[in-house]
Each structure stands twice: as C-alpha cells, then as structure tokens.
C-alpha atoms as one frame of an Amber mdcrd trajectory, in Angstrom:
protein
 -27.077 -20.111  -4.887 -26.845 -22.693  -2.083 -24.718 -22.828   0.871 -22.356
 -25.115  -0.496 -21.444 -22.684  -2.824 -19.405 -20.726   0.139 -15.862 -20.877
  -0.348 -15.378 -18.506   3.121 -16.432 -16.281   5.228 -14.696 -12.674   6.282
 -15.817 -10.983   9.254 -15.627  -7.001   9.168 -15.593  -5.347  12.945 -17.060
  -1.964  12.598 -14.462  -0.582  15.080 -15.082   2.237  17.011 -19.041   3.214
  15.953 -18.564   6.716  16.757 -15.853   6.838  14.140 -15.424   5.829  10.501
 -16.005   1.947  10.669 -19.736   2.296   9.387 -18.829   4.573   6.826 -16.388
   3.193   5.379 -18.316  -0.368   5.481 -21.493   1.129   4.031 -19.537   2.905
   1.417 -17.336  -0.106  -0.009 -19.464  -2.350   0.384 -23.184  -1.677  -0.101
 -23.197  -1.558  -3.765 -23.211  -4.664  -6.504 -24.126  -7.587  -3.696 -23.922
 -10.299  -6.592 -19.877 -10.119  -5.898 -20.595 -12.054  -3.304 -22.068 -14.447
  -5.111 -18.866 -14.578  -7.902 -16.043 -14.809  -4.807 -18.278 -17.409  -3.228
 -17.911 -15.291  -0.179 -19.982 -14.297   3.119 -19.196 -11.447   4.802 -20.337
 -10.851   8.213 -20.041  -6.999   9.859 -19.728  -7.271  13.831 -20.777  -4.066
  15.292 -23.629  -1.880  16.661 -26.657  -2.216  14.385 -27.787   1.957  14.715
 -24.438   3.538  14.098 -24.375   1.479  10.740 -27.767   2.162   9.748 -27.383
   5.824  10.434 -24.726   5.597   7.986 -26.702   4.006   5.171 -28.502   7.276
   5.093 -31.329   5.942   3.521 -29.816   3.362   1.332 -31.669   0.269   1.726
 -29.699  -2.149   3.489 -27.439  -4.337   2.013 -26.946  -7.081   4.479 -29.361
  -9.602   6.045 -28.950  -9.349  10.261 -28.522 -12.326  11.659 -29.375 -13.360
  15.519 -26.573 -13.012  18.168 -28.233 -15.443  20.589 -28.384 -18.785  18.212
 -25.499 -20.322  16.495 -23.883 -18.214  13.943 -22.002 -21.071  12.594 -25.314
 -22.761  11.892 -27.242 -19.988  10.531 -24.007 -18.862   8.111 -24.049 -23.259
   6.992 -27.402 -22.845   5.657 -27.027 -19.338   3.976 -24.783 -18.532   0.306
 -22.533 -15.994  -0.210 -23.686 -12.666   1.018 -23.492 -10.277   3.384 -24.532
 -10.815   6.804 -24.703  -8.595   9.813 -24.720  -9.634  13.796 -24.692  -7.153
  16.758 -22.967  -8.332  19.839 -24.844  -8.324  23.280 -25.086  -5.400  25.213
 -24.508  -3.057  22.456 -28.337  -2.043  21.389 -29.475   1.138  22.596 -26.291
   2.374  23.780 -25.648   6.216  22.615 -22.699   6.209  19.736 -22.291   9.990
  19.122 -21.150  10.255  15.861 -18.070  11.623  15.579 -16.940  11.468  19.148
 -15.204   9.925  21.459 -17.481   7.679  23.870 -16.479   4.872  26.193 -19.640
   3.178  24.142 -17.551   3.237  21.402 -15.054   1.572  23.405 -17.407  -1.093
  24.662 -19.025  -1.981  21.037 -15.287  -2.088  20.074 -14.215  -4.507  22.466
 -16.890  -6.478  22.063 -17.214  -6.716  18.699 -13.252  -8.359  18.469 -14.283
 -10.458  21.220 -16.998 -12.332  19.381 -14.214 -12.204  15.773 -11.884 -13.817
  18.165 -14.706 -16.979  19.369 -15.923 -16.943  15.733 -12.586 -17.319  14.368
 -11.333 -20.161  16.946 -15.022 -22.171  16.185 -13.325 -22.163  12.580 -16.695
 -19.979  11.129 -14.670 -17.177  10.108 -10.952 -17.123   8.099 -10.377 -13.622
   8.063 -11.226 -10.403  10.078 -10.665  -7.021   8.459 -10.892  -4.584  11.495
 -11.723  -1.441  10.933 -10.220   1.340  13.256 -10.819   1.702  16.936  -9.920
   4.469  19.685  -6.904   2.862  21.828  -8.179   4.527  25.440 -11.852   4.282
  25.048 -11.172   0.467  24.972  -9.444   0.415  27.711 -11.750   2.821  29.481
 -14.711  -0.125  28.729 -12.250  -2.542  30.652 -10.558  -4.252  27.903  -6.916
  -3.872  29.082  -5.434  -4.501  25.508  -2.837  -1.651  23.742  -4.942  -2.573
  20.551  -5.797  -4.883  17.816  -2.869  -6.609  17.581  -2.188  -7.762  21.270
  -6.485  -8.237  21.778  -6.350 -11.088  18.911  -2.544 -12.246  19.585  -3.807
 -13.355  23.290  -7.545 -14.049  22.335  -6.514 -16.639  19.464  -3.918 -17.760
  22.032  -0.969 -16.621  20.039   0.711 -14.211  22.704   1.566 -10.692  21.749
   5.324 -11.450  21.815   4.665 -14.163  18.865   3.303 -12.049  16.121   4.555
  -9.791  13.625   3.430  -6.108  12.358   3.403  -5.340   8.773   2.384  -3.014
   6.756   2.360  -3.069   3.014   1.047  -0.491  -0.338  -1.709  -1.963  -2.106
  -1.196  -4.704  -4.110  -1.180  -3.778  -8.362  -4.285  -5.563 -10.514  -3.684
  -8.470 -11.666  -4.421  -8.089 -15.574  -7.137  -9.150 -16.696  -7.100 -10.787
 -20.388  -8.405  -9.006 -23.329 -11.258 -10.923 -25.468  -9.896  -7.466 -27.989
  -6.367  -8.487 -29.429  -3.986  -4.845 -28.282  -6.747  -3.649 -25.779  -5.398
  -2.358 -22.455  -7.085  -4.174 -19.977  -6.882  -3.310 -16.094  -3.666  -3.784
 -14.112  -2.015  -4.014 -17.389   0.597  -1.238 -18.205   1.781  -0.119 -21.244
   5.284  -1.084 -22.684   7.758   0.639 -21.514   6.085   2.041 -18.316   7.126
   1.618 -14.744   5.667  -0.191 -12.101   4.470   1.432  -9.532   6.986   1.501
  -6.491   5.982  -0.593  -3.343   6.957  -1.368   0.319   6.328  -3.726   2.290
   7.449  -3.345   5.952   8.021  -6.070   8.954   9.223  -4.610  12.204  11.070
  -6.636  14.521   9.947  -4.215  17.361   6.885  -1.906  17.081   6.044   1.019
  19.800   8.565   1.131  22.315  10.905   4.112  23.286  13.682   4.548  21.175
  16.109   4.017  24.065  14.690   0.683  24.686  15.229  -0.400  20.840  18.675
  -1.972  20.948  17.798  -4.206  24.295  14.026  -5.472  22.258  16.282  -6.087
  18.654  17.107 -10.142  19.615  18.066 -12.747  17.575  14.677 -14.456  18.894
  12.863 -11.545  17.764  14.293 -10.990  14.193  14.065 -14.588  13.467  10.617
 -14.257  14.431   9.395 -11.272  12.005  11.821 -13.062   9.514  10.261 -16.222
   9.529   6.710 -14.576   9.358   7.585 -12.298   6.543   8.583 -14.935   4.344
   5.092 -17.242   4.634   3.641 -14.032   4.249   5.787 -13.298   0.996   5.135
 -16.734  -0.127   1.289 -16.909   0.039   1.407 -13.489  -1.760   3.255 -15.618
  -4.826   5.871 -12.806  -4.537   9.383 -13.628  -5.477  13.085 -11.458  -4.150
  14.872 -11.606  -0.634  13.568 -10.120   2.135  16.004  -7.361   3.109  17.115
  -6.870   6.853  17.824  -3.282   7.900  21.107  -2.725  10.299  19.722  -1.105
  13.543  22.576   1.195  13.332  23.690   3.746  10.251  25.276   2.440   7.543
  24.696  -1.488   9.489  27.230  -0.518  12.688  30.130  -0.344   9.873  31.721
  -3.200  11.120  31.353  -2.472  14.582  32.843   0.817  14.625  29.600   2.260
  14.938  27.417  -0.020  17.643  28.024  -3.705  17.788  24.495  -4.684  17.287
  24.568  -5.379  13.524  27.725  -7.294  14.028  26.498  -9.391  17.099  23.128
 -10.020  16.884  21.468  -8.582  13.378  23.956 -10.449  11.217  23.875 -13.875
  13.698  20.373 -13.985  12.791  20.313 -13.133   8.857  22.981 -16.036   8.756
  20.708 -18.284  10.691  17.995 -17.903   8.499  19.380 -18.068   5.650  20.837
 -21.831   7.020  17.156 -22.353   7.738  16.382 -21.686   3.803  14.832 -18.188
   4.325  15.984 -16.032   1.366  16.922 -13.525   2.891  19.967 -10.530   3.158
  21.567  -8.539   5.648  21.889  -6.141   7.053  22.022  -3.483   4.926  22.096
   0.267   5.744  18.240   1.083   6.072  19.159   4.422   3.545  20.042   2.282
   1.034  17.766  -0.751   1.377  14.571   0.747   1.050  15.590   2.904  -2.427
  16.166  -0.798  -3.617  13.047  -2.247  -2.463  10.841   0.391  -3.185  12.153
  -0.263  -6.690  11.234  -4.419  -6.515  14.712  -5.537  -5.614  13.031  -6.998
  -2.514   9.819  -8.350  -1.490   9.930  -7.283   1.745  11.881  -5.537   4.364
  12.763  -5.993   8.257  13.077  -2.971  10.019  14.296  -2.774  13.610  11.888
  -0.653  14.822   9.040   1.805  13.952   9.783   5.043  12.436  12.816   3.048
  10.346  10.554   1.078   8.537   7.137   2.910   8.650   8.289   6.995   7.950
   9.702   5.440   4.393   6.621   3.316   3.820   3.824   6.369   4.907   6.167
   8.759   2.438   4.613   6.261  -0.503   1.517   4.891   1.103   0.567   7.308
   2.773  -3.651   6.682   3.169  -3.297   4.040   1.290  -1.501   1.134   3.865
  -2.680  -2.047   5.071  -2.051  -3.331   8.461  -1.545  -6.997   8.640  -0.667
  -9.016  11.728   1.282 -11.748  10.807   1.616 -15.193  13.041  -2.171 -15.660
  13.813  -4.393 -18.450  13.394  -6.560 -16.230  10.525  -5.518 -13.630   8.386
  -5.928 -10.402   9.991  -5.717  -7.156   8.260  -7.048  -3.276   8.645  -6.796
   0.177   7.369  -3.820   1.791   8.292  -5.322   5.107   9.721  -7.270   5.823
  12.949 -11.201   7.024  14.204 -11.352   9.900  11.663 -13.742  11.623  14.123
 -13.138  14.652  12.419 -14.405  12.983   8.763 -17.299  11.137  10.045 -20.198
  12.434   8.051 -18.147  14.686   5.982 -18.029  12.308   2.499 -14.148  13.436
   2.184 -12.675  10.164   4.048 -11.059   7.610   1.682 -11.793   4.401   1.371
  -8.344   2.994  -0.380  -6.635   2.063   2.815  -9.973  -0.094   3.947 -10.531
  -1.394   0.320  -6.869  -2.422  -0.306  -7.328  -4.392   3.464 -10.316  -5.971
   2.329  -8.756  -6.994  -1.141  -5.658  -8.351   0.659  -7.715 -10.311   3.473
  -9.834 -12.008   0.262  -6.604 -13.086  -1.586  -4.350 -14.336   1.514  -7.722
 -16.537   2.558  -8.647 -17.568  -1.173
C-alpha cells in the first residue's frame, strides 16, 4: 500500500491522559489495523506517549510514532493508511496519574489541540475526534479556553460566537447487501419493525444562565445554528425540515405568553425559509421533539441547553456525539467527560467515542 493510496487523515487527541482518552483509543482502535488500509485512512493520536502505552497493557502497539520535531505533513505524504502516533513537546516525562486530576493533564490537553489546530490549518489533517478533557485543569496549564469548542473556534480562526453545538444518537448501519437471497444482513431490519428513534440537537445558545437565555436567543444567532444545521443535515444525505423550538411554552401562544417567539423566533424561521432552508417554526419544544424523535425531522433547534439536550440524553444517553458545526474540519467527540472514576476499571463504554469516530469518517469521506 503506497501513500497515494490515502484518501485522509483523522487526528485523535487523547484528551486529558489522566482520564479515559487512552483507553478508550487503545480499546477501539488497536485491533484489525488492515481497516485502515480498506478506508484508505491515517489516523494520527496526539497525546502523551506513557499514559497510552500504560493503557495498552501489554498489547503490542498498534501505531507507528512518528517525530514531533520534523514535518508531520511530510512524514504522513510518504506513509499509507495506518495509524500513526506523535507526542507534542514538553509532554515526555511529565507525571499523568491515572485516574486523577493533574494540571499535567491539563497541559498535555492543551497542547495536544494546539498542534490539531496547526495540523488542521497546514491542511494535513480533515478531522479531529477529541476525546474528553478536564475544563479547569486546562485552564490551570494557562490555556484560558471554556473548552473544546471555543479552543478550535478561535485557533482555526472561526470565533466562538460563529459556531454551532450539536449533538446527535448514533447514526443506524447502513445495510449491507446479501450475496444469500432473504439473509438479514447488518443495519437491515426486518419487515415490519421500527426504526430506532433518533435526535439530533442544534442549540442556538449553549451554557449560559437561564436568565440570560431570552437576551442570547437573536435572530443573528438562530439563523446561525439554522444555517449550520442544514449543511450539516445535507452532508449526512438526510432528508425532513429542521424543526425550530419556541423559547417559550407552547411557542409564546401568540404572544400571550412572552413575545419572543412572535418577534424574533418566528422573524428568523421566515427568513430562512426565504433563504431556501427547509425549515419550520416554532413549534412548542413538548411537541416537536415526540415528532422528531419519530423521523418527522432531521434535526431540531433548541433555544438553549437543557431544552434540547435533557430530551436527547433521555435516548442517547452514553451514546451522543458532540459535533461542532461551522469549522474549517469536521470536529466531533464523545459526549461524556474524564471518567476518572472508570479509568482502569474495563466497565467504561466505548459507543459514545466509536459512534464520534464513525461520524468524523463519514462527514470527511
């Protein structure tokens, strides 16, 4: 297999060492390394180099490490499809106590996305999975981000105010056809059966007080998560609306109950849809997601976080993926955090980082 066989490249950031990035990266991905070879794919893990082999626990290593100080871009040209490893400077010999949280953690973190973001804008990498990291140990190693989301939005030169959270279930199989006439293949299901139900969840605004909601909920800022969840719904080949939730119950009811829905939220629907979005609204939140849990919709707008998210964790629950939507690359990650408590255990799951992975391989192939 030569280089030219390489259709792209996904870079993996381990996260927070001390917590379940290696794990989970060891786990899902050290088995059956000719996939790489069938997706025409390199992956490249970004991360401290003992935290990950201390979670191979004597598996032989999967991955061929690769030198931080020389040109990745020209040492990924002249390599296939594989997986690759690099550790970031600064980050050797550092102590990553398993399980705990360590401003080294922080640091390997920090640094780790820092090299995904100068990777990704040299055009070496298309996608970053990123697997969880601890929100104050970052910051306590002196990168003065809230997260993942704002540290790529202003690293790739986006701005945190021009992106969009989502979060959406796994996506079914695809079925795969039969060489058996009438045998069940995988992803297929049997007459008569129902799908599975999905969400998937833009929010217009994402952790701010509740009290500040209403002021955040613009016409600027829907049009924005609108606009993003409908290239995102397209690339997926999904077809439906998008529904818009009403920041109010039952969608302000005309105005009798808040003006918001009648003023801005609706203003906005109507402009998109003159803009050729497909899209409806607003709709009473209680009804809306009943409707596109059951496929009416492809996607839904929420306002703001525990409107669109308590709905989507009652199905997903452990099973999410986190995409940022309105970068340069596709971006997604497992939607749970450090795990300290699992590290080492065996009982962490891997479908939330699996489903991420799968969705950052179709959205960049």
């Amino acid at each position: 297999m030569t280089a030219s066989a390489t259709s792209h490249t996904l870079a993996v950031t381990l996260g927070d060492p001390c917590g379940l990035g290696p794990e989970l990266a060891v786990r899902a991905l050290a088995d059956a390394p000719q996939r790489y070879e069938q997706r025409g794919e390199q992956l490249l893990l970004i991360g401290p180099l003992a935290p990950l082999v201390r979670a191979l626990e004597g598996r032989p290593r999967f991955f061929e490490a690769l030198d931080a100080g020389l040109g990745l871009s020209e040492q990924l040209a002249v390599r296939g499809p594989g997986a690759y490893f690099v550790e970031p400077k600064g980050l050797a010999g550092l102590d990553y106590p398993p399980g705990e949280a360590a401003t080294a953690g922080g640091l390997a973190a920090g640094r780790s996305l820092d090299l995904a973001v100068r990777l990704a804008k040299a055009g070496v990498i298309q996608g970053l999975v990123t697997c969880p990291l601890n929100k104050a140990c970052l910051q306590e190693a002196g990168f003065h981000f809230p997260g993942h989301t704002e540290f790529l939005a202003e690293g790739l030169g986006v701005g945190a105010k021009n992106v969009t959270m989502h979060l959406c279930g796994p996506m079914p199989a695809a079925p795969v056809p039969s060489a058996v006439p009438g045998e069940k293949q995988p992803g297929e299901k049997p007459p008569g059966e129902k799908p599975p139900l999905v969400l998937r969840v833009s929010l217009v605004t994402t952790h701010p007080p509740l009290a500040e909601v209403p002021r955040l909920v613009t016409r600027e800022a829907i049009l924005r998560a609108l606009k993003h969840t409908a290239d995102f719904v397209e690339r997926l080949g999904l077809r439906g609306a998008i529904g818009v939730c009403g920041l109010n119950p039952h969608a302000g009811e005309s105005g009798r109950i808040g003006r918001e829905d009648l003023e801005v939220v609706g203003p906005a629907v109507a402009e998109a849809k003159a803009a050729g979005l497909n899209v409806d609204g607003p709709i009473p939140a209680d009804t809306l997601f009943h409707f596109a849990a059951r496929g009416r919709y492809a996607a839904v707008v929420a306002m703001y976080h525990d409107q669109g998210l308590a709905p989507l964790k009652l199905l997903h629950f452990g099973e999410a993926v986190n995409v940022t939507l309105g970068l340069p690359i596709v971006r997604t990650s497992p939607d749970h955090g450090t795990g300290y408590d699992l590290v080492g255990t065996g009982r962490a799951k891997l479908t939330s980082f699996v489903a991420a992975l799968d969705l950052a391989r179709r959205l960049v192939g």
